[in-house]
C-alpha positions as CSV (number, residue, x, y, z in Angstrom):
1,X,124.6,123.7,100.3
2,X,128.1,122.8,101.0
3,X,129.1,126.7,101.6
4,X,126.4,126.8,104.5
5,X,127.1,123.8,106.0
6,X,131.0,125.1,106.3
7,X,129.6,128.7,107.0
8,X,127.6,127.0,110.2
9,X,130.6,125.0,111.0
10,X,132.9,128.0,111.0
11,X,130.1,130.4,113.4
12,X,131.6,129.9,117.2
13,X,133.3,127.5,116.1
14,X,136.4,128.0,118.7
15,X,134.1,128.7,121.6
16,X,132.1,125.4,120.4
17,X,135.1,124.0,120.5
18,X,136.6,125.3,123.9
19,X,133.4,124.0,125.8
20,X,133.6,120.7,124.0
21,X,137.4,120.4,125.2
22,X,136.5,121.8,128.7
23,X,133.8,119.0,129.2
24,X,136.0,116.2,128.4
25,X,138.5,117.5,131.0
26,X,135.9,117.9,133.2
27,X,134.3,114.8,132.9
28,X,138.4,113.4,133.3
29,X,138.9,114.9,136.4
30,X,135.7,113.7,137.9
31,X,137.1,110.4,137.2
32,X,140.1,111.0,138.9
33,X,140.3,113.5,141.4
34,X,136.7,114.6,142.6
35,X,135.0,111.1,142.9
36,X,137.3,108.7,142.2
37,X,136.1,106.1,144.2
38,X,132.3,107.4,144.6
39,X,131.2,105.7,140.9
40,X,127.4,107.2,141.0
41,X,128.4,110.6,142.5
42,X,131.2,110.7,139.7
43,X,128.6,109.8,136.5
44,X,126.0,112.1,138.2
45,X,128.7,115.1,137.7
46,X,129.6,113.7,134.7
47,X,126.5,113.5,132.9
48,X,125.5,117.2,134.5
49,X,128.6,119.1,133.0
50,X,127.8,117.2,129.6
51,X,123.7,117.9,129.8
52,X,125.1,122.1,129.9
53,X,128.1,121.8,127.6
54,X,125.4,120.4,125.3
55,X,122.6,122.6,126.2
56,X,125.2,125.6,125.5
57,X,126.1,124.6,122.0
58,X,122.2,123.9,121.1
59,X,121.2,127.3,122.5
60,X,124.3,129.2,120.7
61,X,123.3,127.1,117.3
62,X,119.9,128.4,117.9
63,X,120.6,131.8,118.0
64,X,122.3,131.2,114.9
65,X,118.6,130.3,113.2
66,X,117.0,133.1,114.8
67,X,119.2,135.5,113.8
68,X,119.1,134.7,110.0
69,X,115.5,133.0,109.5
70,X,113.5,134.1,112.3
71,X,114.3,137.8,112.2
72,X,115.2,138.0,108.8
73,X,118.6,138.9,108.6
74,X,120.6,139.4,105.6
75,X,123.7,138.1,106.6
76,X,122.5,134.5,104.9
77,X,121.6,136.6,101.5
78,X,125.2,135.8,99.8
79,X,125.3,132.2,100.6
80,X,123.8,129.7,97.7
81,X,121.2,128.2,98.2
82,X,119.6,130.1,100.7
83,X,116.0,128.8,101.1
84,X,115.0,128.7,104.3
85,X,115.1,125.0,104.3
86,X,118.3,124.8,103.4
87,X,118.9,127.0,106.0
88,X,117.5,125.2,107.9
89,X,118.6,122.0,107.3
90,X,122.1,123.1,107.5
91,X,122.1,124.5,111.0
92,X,120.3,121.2,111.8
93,X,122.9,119.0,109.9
94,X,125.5,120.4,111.8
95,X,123.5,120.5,115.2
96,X,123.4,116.4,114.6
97,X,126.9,115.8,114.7
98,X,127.1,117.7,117.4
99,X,125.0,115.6,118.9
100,X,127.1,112.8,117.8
101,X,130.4,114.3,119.6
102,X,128.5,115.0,123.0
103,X,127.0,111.3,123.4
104,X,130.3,109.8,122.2
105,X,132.0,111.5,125.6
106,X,128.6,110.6,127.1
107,X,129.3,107.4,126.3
108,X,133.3,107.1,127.2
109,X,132.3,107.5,130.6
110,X,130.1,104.8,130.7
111,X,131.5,101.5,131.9
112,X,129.5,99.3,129.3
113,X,130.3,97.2,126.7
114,X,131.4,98.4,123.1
115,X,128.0,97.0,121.2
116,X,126.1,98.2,124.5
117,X,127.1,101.8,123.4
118,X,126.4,101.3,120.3
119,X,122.9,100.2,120.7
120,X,122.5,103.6,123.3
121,X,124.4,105.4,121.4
122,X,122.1,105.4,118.6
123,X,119.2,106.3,120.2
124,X,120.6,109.0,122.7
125,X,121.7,110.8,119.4
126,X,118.7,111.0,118.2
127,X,116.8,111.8,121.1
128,X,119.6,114.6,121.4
129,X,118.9,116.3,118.4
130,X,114.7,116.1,119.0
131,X,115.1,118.2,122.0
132,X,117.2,120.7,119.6
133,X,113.9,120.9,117.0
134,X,112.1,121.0,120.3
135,X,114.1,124.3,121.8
136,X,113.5,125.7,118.3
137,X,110.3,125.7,118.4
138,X,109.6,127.5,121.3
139,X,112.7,129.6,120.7
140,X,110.2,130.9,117.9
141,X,107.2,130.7,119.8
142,X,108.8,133.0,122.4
143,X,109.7,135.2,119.5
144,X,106.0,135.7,119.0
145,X,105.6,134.3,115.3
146,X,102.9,132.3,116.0
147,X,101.9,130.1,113.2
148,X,99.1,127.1,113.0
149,X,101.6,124.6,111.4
150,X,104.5,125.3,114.2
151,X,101.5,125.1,116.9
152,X,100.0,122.2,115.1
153,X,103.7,120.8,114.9
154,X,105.1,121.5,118.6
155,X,101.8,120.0,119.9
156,X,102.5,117.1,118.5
157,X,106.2,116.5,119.5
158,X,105.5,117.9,122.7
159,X,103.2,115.1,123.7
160,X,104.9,112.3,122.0
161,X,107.6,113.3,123.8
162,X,106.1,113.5,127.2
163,X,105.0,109.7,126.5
164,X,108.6,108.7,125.5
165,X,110.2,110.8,128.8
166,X,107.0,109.1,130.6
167,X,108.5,105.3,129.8
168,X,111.5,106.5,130.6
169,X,111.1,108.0,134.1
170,X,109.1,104.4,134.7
171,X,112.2,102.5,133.9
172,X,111.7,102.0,129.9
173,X,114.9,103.0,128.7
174,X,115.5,99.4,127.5
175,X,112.8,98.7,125.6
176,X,114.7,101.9,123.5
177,X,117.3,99.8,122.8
178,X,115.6,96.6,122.5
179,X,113.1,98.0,119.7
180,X,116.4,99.8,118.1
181,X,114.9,99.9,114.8
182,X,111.7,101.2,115.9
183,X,112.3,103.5,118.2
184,X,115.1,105.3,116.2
185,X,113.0,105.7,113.2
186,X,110.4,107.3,115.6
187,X,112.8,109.9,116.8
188,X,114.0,110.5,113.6
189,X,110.3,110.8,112.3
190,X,109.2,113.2,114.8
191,X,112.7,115.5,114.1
192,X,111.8,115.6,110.6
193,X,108.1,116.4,111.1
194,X,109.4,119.2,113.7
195,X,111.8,120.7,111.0
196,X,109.3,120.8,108.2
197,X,107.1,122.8,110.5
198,X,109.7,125.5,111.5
199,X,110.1,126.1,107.6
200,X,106.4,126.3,107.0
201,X,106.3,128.3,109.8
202,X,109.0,130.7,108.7
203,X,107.3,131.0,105.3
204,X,109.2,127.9,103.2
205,X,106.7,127.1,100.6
206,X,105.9,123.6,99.9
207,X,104.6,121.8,97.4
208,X,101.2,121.2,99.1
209,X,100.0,118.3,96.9
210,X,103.8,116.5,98.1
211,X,103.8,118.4,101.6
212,X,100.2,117.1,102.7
213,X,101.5,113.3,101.3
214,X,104.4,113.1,103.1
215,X,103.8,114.5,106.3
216,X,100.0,112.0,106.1
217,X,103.1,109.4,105.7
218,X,105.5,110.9,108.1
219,X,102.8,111.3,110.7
220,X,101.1,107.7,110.2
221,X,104.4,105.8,110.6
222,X,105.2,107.7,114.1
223,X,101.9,106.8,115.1
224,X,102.5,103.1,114.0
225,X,106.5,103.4,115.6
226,X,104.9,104.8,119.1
227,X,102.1,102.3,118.9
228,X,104.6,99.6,118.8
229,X,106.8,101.2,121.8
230,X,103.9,101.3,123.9
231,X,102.4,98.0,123.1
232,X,105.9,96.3,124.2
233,X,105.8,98.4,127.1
234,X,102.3,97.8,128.2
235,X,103.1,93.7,127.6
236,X,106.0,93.8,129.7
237,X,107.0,90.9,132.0
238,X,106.7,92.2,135.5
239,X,107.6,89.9,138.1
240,X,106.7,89.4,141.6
241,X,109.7,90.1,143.9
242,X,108.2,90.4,147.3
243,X,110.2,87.2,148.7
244,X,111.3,86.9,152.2
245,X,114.5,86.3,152.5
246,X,116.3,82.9,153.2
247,X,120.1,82.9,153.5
248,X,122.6,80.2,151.3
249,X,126.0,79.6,152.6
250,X,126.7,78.7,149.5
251,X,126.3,81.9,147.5
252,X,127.6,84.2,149.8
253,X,131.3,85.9,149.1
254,X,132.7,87.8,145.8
255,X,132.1,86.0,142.1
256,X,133.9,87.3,139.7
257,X,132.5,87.1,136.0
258,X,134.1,85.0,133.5
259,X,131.4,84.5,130.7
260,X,128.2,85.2,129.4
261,X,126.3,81.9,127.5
262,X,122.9,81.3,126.0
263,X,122.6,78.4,128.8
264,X,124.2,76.6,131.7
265,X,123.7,73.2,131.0
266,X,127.1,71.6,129.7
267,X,128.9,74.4,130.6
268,X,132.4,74.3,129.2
269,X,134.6,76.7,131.6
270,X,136.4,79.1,129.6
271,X,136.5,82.6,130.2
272,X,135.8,85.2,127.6
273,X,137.4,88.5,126.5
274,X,134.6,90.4,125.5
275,X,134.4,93.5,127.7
276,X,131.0,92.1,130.1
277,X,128.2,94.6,131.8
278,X,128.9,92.9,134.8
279,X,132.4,92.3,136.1
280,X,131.9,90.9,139.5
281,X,129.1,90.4,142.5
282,X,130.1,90.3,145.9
283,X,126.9,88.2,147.8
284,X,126.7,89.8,151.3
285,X,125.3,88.0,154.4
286,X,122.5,90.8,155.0
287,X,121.1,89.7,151.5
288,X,122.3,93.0,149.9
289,X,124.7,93.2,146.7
290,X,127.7,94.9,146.9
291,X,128.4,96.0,143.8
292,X,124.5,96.5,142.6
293,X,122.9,98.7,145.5
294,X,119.3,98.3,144.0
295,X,119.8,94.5,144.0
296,X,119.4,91.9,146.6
297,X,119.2,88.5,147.0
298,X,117.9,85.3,148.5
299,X,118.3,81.3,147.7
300,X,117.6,80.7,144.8
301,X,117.0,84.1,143.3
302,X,118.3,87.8,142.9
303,X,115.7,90.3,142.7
304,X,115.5,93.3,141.1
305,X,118.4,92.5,138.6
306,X,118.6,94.2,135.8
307,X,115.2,95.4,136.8
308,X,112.9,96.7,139.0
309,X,110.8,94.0,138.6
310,X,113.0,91.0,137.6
311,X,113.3,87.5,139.3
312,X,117.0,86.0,138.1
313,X,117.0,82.4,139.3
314,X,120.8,81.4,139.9
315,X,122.5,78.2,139.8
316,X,125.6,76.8,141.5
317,X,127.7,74.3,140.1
318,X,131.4,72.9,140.6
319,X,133.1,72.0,137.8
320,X,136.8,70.7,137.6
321,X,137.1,72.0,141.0
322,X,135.8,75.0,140.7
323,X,132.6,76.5,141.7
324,X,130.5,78.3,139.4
325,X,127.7,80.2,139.4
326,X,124.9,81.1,137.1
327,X,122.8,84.1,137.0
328,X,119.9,84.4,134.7
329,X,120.1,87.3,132.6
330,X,116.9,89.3,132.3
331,X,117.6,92.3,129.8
332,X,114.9,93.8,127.3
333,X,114.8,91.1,125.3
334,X,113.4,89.2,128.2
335,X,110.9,91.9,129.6
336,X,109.9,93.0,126.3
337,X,110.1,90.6,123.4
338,X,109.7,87.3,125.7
339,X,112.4,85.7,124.3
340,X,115.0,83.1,126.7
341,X,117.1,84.9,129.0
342,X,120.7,84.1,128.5
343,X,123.3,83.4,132.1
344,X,126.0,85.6,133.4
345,X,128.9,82.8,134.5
346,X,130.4,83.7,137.7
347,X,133.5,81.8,139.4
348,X,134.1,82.0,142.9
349,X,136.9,83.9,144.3
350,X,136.4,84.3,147.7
């Protein structure tokens, strides 16, 4: 196993390379020549020019597995093992940390915290290397073999996925990272099912007394995983933000963030060094937030912060002179597992 796993490794492995490298500088220059002071024109390009460097190595690592499994070519014949699982599973092994390269510089160009990135991190991974079982299965079904268990296979993944990208587009990313467990174990599930289908497919035999048990289990637990998903989903807090707007004197100006605590009551000022979400708001007199374009505000409340459909009541207080204020944190904990929403802590700085 370990010679194909270094044979896939060494196949393009300079070109591989040469695009990785070339995405990184472009994703640098973006940052500092392009758009350097236009932040969602500059992740936009960003995430583009990573979407195709990625989209290149998948389709290069493909053609790898077509051109020894698929259409039968010898060139594999030498290596041992050289099932077509382990094939297989070696072009997909090293597909994955791929996938773990290309949403690391995803994530370097985000301007989150470190356990943020983690906690997307995990789950872009995976969802990376899903669409790569996905592309191979139509990069065999455009081959023309045509086989019940890829068909019965790529059905499957193809509509579990729509529902995942369906929560997404509707603003469901978070729950992703809110059911971390769950949802990773889903992806994962669904990649696995997807791979033991391409082998069937491509004529791996199987024990079918051990096969038929484990993808029963395989496909019951993604069933359970999705159920879950969409059950936090559906039981989401949606809140009304339709408020007319009423102006505070007292809000308005630039806060700059100093700490993040479970409540505001007996505040202790301090300010902390963890690396925050949000660094600053700037409270403008139209109601609108400088710094969050899809938020806005009026007393008593910003709306539409984190989300869509959030209500964030805030607080002001002055304490040892200065003036503080507090800013209910709605994340997915909130909107999907109903738990206490902690405060952003924001002093006043102009």
């Amino acid at each position: 196993m370990k010679s194909l796993i270094k044979y896939e490794f060494k196949r393009d492995f300079y070109k591989i390379i040469c695009v990785i490298i070339g995405v990184i500088i472009c994703t640098c220059l973006a940052k500092t020549l392009i758009y350097p002071n236009q932040h969602y024109k500059m992740v936009l390009f960003q995430e583009i020019v990573i979407i195709v460097g990625f989209l290149y190595v998948i389709d290069k690592k493909i053609a790898h597995l077509a051109k020894n499994v698929i259409f039968e070519n010898k060139e594999h014949m030498m290596l041992i093992p050289k099932s077509i699982l382990q094939i297989l599973s070696a072009n997909a092994l090293v597909v994955y940390l791929y996938c773990i390269v290309f949403v690391s510089i995803l994530l370097s160009t985000l301007d989150i915290s470190n356990s943020i990135k983690i906690l997307r991190g995990f789950i872009y991974i995976n969802i990376a290397f899903l669409v790569y079982v996905l592309f191979t299965c139509l990069y065999i079904i455009s081959g023309q073999i045509i086989k019940k268990p890829l068909l019965a296979t790529i059905s499957g993944l193809l509509v579990t996925t729509s529902i995942i990208i369906i929560l997404i587009l509707n603003g469901a990313l978070e729950i992703f990272t809110t059911r971390i467990v769950i949802s990773t174990l889903l992806i994962i599930l669904l990649s696995i099912l997807g791979i033991i289908g391409i082998a069937v497919s491509l004529g791996h035999k199987f024990n079918k007394k051990k096969s038929v048990t484990i993808v029963g289990v395989l496909i019951i637990l993604s069933i359970l995983n999705l159920g879950i998903i969409i059950h936090s989903y559906s039981n989401r807090i949606i809140e009304n933000i339709d408020i007319p707007f009423t102006s505070d004197e007292r809000v308005i100006g630039k806060w700059k963030t100093v700490d993040f605590v479970e409540d505001y009551q007996g505040y202790t000022p301090k300010e902390t060094e963890r690396k925050l979400y949000i660094n600053s708001l700037t409270f403008n007199e139209d109601g609108s937030i400088q710094e969050r374009k899809e938020s806005n505000w009026t007393k008593g409340f910003v709306l539409a912060f984190p989300f869509e459909h959030s209500k964030s009541q805030y607080i002001i207080q002055v304490i040892n002179g200065n003036t503080y204020l507090f800013v209910q944190w709605k994340s997915g904990d909130y909107i999907y597992r109903h738990q206490k929403p902690n405060y952003y802590v924001l002093r006043k700085v102009d």
